[in-house]
LOMIMI-197888 format. One record per residue (C-alpha): chain; z, x, y; residue in one letter; residue number from 1. Coordinates in pm, whole numbers. Example, Ala and Ser with C-alpha at 12.3 -4.5 7.8 and 13.67 -1.06 7.14 Angstrom:
<atoms>
A, 780, 1230, -450, a, 1;
A, 714, 1367, -106, s, 2;
</atoms>
This chain:
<atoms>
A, 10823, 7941, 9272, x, 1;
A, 11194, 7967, 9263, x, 2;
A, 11200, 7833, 9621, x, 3;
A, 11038, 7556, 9513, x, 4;
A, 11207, 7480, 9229, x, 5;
A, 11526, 7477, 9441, x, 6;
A, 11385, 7244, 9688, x, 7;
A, 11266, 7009, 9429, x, 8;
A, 11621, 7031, 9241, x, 9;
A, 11757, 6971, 9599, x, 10;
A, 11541, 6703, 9650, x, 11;
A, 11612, 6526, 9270, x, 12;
A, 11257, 6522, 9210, x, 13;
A, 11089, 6714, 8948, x, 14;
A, 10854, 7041, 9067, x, 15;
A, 10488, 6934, 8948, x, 16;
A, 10232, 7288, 9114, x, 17;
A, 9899, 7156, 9249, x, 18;
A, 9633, 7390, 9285, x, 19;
A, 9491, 7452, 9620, x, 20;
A, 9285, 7735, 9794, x, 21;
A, 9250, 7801, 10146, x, 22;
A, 8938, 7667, 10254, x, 23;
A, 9076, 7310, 10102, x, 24;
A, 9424, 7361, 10165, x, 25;
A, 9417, 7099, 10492, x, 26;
A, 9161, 6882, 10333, x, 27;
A, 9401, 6844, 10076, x, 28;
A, 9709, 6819, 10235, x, 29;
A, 9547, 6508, 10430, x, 30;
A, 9391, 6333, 10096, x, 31;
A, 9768, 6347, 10000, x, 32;
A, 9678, 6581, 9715, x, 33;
A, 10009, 6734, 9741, x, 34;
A, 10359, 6680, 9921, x, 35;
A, 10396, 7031, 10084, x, 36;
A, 10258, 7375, 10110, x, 37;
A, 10505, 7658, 10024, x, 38;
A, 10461, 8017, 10034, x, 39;
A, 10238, 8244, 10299, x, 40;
A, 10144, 7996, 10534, x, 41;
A, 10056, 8113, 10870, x, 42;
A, 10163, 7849, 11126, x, 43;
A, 9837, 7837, 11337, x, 44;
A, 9778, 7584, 11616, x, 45;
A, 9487, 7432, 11437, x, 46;
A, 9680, 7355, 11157, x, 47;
A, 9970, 7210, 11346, x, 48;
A, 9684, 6938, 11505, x, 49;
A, 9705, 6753, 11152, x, 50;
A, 9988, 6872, 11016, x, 51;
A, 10364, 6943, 11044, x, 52;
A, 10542, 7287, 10998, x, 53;
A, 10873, 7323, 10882, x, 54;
A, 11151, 7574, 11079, x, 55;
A, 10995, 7915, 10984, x, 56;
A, 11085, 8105, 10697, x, 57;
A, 10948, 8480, 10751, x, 58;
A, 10826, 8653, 11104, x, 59;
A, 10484, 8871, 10948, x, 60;
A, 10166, 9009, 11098, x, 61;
A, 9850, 9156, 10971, x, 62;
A, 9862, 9472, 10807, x, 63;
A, 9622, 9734, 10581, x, 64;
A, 9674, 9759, 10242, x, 65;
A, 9480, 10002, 10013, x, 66;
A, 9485, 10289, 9743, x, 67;
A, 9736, 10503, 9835, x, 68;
A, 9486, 10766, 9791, x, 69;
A, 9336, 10602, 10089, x, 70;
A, 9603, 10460, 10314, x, 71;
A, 9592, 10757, 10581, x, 72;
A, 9233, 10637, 10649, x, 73;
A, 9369, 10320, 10734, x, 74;
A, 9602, 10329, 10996, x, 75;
A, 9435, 10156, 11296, x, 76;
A, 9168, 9873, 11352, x, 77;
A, 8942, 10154, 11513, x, 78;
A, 9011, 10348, 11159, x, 79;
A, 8933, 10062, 10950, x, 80;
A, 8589, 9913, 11153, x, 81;
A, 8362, 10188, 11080, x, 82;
A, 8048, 10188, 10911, x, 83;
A, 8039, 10217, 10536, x, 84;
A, 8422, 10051, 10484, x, 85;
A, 8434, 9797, 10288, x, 86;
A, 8684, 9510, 10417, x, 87;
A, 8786, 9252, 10148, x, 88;
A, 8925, 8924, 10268, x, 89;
A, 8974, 8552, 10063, x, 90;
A, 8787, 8275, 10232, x, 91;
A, 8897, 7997, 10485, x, 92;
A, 9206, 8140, 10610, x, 93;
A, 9390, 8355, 10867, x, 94;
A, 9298, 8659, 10668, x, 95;
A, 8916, 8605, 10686, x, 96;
A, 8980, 8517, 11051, x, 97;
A, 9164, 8822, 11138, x, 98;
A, 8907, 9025, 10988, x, 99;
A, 8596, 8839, 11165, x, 100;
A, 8777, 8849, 11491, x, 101;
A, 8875, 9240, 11411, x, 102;
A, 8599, 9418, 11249, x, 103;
A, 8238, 9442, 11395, x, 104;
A, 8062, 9734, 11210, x, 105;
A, 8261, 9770, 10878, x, 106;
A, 8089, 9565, 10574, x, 107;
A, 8317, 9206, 10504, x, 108;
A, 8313, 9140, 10172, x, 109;
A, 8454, 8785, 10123, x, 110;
A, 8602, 8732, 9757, x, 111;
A, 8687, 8382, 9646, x, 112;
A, 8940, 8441, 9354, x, 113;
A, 9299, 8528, 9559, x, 114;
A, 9466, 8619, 9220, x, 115;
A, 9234, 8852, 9142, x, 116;
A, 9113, 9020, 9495, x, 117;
A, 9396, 9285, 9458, x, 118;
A, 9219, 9432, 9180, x, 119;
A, 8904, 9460, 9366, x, 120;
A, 9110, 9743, 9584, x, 121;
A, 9249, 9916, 9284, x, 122;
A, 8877, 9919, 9081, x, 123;
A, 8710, 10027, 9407, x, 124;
A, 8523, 9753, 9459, x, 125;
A, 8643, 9783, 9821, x, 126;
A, 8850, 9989, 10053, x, 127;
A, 9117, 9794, 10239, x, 128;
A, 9201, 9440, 10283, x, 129;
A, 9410, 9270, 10594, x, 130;
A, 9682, 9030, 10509, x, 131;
A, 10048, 8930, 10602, x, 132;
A, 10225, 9231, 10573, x, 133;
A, 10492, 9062, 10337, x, 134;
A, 10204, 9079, 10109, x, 135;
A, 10143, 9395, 10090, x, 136;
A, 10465, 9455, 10022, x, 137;
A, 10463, 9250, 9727, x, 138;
A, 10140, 9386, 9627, x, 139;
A, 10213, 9686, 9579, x, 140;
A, 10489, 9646, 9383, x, 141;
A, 10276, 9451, 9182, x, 142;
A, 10006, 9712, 9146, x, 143;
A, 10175, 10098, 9185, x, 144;
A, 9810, 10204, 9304, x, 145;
A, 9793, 10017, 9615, x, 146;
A, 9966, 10099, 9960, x, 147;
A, 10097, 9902, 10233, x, 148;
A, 10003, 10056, 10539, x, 149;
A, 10281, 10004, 10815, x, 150;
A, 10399, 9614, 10708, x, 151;
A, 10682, 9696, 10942, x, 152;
A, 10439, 9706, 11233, x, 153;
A, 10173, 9496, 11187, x, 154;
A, 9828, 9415, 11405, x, 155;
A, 9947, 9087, 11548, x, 156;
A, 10234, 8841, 11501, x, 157;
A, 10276, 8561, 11316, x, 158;
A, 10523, 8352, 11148, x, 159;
A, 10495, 8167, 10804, x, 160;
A, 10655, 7832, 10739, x, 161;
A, 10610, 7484, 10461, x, 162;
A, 10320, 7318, 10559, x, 163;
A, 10409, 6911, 10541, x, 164;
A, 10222, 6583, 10591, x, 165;
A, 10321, 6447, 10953, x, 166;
A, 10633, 6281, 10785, x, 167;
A, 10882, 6356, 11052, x, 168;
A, 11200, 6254, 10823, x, 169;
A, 11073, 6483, 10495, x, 170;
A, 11044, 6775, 10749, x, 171;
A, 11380, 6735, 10869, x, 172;
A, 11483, 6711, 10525, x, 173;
A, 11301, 7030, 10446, x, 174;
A, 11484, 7199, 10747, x, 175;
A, 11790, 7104, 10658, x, 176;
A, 11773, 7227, 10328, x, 177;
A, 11633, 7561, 10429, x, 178;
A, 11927, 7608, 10670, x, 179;
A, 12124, 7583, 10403, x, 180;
A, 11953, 7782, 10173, x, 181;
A, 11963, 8050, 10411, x, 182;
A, 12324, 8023, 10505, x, 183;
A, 12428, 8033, 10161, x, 184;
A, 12213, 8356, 10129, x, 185;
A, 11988, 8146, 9792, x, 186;
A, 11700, 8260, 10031, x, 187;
A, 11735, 8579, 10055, x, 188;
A, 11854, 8628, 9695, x, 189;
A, 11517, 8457, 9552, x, 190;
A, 11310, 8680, 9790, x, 191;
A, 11484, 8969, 9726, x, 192;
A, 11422, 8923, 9358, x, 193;
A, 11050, 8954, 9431, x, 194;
A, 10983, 9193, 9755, x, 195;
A, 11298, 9471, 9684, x, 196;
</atoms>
């Protein structure tokens, strides 16, 4: 939010939030619903057919988070994909994905609300979710109960980045100012404030 606040400041525009969710996020993004995407989102190749990415903000991977009463459980795929676990994932994105291309004979228990699916893991309601491991650093901060499970090695590599319309001169825009965001250090200040 502060991110995008300074990129709308930047921009002279004022910051209006339009709700999304992953499995409309592209759908969206093409009706013009919406200007840009900020926050976690993984630059894919599908995504990049229709759409524009700006210069990457964050390099991130998969990685296990769970109750820290748990997390030793969790430390490998082979760990996690056994009978009787119960994988949560949100629906129509890299997470659900990761976990349909990773997990063959634990349960997958898709869960459509993504700002409540974190408390599913600390009620019980399942035992480990998959998700960009800068998440699960912020989410367990968030909830004290919950641990992330190696987010400085994850499963895979990815990268996150603004998702745009394939409007060549906002993008460039949008790269410029996060060069200069980042030079100035406002970038890592505002994350800082929210992942240290």
């Amino acid at each position: 939010m502060d991110l995008a606040e300074s990129l709308a400041h930047g921009l002279g525009v004022k910051l209006e939030i339009v709700p999304t969710a992953w499995p409309t996020l592209m759908p969206d993004l093409q009706a013009g619903k919406f200007d840009l995407a900020m926050g976690g989102i993984t630059v894919t190749l599908d995504r990049a057919k229709t759409a524009l990415f700006s210069a990457p903000v964050m390099r991130t991977g998969k990685a296990p988070i769970a109750l820290c009463t748990n997390q030793a459980r969790f430390g490998t795929l082979a760990d996690i994909d056994r009978p009787g676990t119960r994988v949560i994932t949100n629906p129509g994105g890299t997470n659900e994905r990761f976990a349909r291309a990773n997990v063959k004979q634990a349960e997958i228990v898709v869960f459509p609300n993504n700002a409540a699916i974190f408390d599913e893991l600390v009620a019980g309601r399942a035992d480990v979710m998959m998700t960009d491991a800068v998440e699960t650093r912020l989410q367990q901060k968030l909830h004290p109960e919950l641990c992330a499970i190696h987010p400085d090695q994850p499963f895979d590599f990815s990268e996150l980045a603004y998702l745009l319309p394939r409007d060549p001169v906002l993008k460039a825009w949008v790269d410029h100012w996060l060069h200069i965001s980042t030079e100035t250090g406002e970038r890592a200040r505002l994350t800082a404030k929210w992942l240290n």
